[in-house]
C-alpha positions in Angstrom: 42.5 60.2 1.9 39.9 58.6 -0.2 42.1 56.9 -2.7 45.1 55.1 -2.0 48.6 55.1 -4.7 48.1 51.5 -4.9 48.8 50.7 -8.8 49.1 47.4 -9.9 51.8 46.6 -12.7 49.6 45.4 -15.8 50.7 43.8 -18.8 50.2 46.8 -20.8 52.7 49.1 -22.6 56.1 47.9 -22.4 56.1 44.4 -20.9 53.5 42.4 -22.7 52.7 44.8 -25.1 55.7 44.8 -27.1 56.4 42.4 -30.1 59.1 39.6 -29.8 59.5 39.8 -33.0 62.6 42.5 -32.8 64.3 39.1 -31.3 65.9 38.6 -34.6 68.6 36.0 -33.9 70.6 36.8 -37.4 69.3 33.8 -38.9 69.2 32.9 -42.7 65.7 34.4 -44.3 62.9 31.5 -43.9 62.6 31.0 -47.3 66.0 29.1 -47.6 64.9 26.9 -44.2 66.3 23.5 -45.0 64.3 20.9 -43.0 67.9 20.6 -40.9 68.1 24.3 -40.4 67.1 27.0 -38.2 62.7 26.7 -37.2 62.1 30.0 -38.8 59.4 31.0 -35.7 58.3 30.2 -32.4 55.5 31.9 -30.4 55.2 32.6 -26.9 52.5 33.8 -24.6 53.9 37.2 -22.9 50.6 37.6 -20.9 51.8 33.9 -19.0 54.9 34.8 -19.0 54.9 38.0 -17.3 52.4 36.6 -14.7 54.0 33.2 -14.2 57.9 35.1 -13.8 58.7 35.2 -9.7 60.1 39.0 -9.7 57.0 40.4 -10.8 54.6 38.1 -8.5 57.3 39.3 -5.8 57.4 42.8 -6.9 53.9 43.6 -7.0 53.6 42.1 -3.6 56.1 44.8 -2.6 54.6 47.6 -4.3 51.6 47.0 -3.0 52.9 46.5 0.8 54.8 49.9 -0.2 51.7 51.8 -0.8 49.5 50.7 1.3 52.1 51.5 4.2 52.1 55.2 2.4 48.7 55.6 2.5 49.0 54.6 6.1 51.5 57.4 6.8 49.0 59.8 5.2 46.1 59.3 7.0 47.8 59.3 10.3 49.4 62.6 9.3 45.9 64.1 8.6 44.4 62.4 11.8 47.5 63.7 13.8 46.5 66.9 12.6 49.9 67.4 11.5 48.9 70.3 8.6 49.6 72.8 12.1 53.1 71.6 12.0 56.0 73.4 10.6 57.3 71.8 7.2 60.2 70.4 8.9 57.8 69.0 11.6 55.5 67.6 9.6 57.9 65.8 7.4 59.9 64.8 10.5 56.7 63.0 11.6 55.9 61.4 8.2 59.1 60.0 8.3 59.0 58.7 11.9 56.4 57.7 10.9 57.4 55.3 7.8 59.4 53.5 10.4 58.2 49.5 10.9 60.5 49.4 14.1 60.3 53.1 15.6 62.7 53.1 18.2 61.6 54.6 21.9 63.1 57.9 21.0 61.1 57.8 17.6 58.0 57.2 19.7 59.2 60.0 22.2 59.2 62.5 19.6 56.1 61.7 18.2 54.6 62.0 21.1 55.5 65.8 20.9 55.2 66.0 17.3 51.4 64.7 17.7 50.6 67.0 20.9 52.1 70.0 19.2 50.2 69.6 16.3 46.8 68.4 18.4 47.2 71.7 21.2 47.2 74.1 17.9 44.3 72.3 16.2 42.5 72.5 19.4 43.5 76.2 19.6 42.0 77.0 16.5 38.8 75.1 17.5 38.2 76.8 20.9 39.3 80.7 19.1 36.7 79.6 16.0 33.8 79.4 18.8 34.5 82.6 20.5 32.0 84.9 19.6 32.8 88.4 19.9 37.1 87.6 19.6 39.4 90.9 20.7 42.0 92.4 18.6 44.6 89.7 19.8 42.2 86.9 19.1 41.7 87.8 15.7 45.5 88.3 15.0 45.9 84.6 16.5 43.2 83.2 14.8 44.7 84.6 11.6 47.9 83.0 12.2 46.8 79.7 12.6 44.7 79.7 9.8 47.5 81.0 7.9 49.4 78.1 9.3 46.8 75.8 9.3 46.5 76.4 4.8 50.5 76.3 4.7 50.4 72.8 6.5 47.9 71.2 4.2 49.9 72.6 1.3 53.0 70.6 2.8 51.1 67.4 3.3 49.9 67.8 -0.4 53.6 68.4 -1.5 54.5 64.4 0.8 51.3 62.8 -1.1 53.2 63.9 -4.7 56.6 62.6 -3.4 55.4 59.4 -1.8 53.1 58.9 -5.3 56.3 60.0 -7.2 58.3 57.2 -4.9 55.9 54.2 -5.8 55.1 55.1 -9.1 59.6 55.1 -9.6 59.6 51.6 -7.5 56.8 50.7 -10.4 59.1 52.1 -13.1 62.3 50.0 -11.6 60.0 46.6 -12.1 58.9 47.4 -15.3 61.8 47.7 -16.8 63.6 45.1 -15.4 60.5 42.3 -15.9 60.9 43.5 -19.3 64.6 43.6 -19.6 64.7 40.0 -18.0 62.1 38.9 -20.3 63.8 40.0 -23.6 66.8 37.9 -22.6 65.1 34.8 -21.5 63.4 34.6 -24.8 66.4 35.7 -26.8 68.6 32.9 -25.1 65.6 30.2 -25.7 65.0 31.0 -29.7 68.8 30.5 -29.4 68.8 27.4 -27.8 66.0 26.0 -29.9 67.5 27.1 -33.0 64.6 29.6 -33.6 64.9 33.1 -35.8 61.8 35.2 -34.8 59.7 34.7 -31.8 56.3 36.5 -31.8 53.7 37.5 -29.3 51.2 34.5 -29.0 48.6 37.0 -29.0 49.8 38.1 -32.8 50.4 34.5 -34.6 46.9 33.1 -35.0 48.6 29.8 -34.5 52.1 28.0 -33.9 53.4 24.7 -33.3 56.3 26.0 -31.9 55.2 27.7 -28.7 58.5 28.3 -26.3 56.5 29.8 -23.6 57.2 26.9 -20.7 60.4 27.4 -22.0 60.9 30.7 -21.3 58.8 30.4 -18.3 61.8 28.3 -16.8 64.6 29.7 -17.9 63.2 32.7 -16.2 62.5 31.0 -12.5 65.6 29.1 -12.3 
């Protein structure tokens, strides 16, 4: 496998991308401000935010420890010849596989998992090289390269699903950076007294930046 699932989360689309401003706290329009009332806007830097909060540093580290172990599982499924398994087999192994602590009865069954798959790769090999093969030859050589194509159509089928599993686990942290983000910046315009909050990256400037703010009311 030449490319691993490995994706980092980006401050793109929903987490830094979106506009604070829809944190309308219900304020009175800025135009009847009274020096006592309400700041009418604070900025904050999403970008630092979203970097600086400890479940996404935390999360990426996971997602990244997820799919490299994955794309671990993969290649040993390919070097383990394991496309000459049955689909049951082979997704037995890939999930013995997955295990950090296999127990010795996981390791057992490897063991037979790998040396069934290895005895009919070798198979193949040794009828491929036979010259002039019989009639019985030929029908067994067409049955393991029959079983052989099914096999690498099931370890095609685990790539999707393990791609499908980090890509969810990435989903899962998005949403919730971004949930947890909304609220921490929601319940700092309200402690500040502040209506709108925008992106940093929108208001050109701002004396009222909330982003430490936010920053640690996020980490505490």
């Amino acid at each position: 496998m030449k490319n691993g699932y490995i994706k980092q989360i980006t401050a793109t689309g929903g987490l830094v991308a979106f506009v604070a401003a829809a944190l309308v706290m219900g304020s009175r329009p800025a135009t009847a401000q009274s020096p006592a009332g309400p700041v009418p806007f604070a900025s904050v830097n999403l970008q630092q935010v979203f970097e600086q909060y400890k479940v996404k540093v935390q999360g990426s580290q996971e997602i990244q420890a997820l799919g490299t172990g994955l794309d671990s599982v993969l290649r040993r499924l390919e070097e383990a010849s394991a496309m000459f398994l049955p689909d049951n087999e082979a997704r037995e192994l890939s999930t013995l596989y997955e295990k950090a602590s296999p127990s010795d009865a996981d390791k057992a069954r490897i063991g037979v998992l790998e040396a069934k798959a290895g005895g009919l790769s070798g198979e193949l090999r040794t009828l491929q090289n036979v010259a002039t093969p019989n009639d019985q030859q030929r029908a067994r050589l067409a049955e393991l390269t029959a079983g052989q194509r099914k096999g690498m159509e099931v370890l095609v089928a685990v790539r999707g699903e393990y791609r499908q599993r980090l890509e969810g686990r990435q989903k899962e942290l998005s949403d919730k950076i971004t949930a947890d983000m909304r609220t921490a910046i929601a319940k700092v315009a309200k402690d500040k007294n502040v209506g709108m909050v925008f992106d940093g990256a929108v208001a050109v400037y701002s004396a009222n930046d909330i982003t430490a703010d936010v920053i640690k009311e996020l980490n505490k």
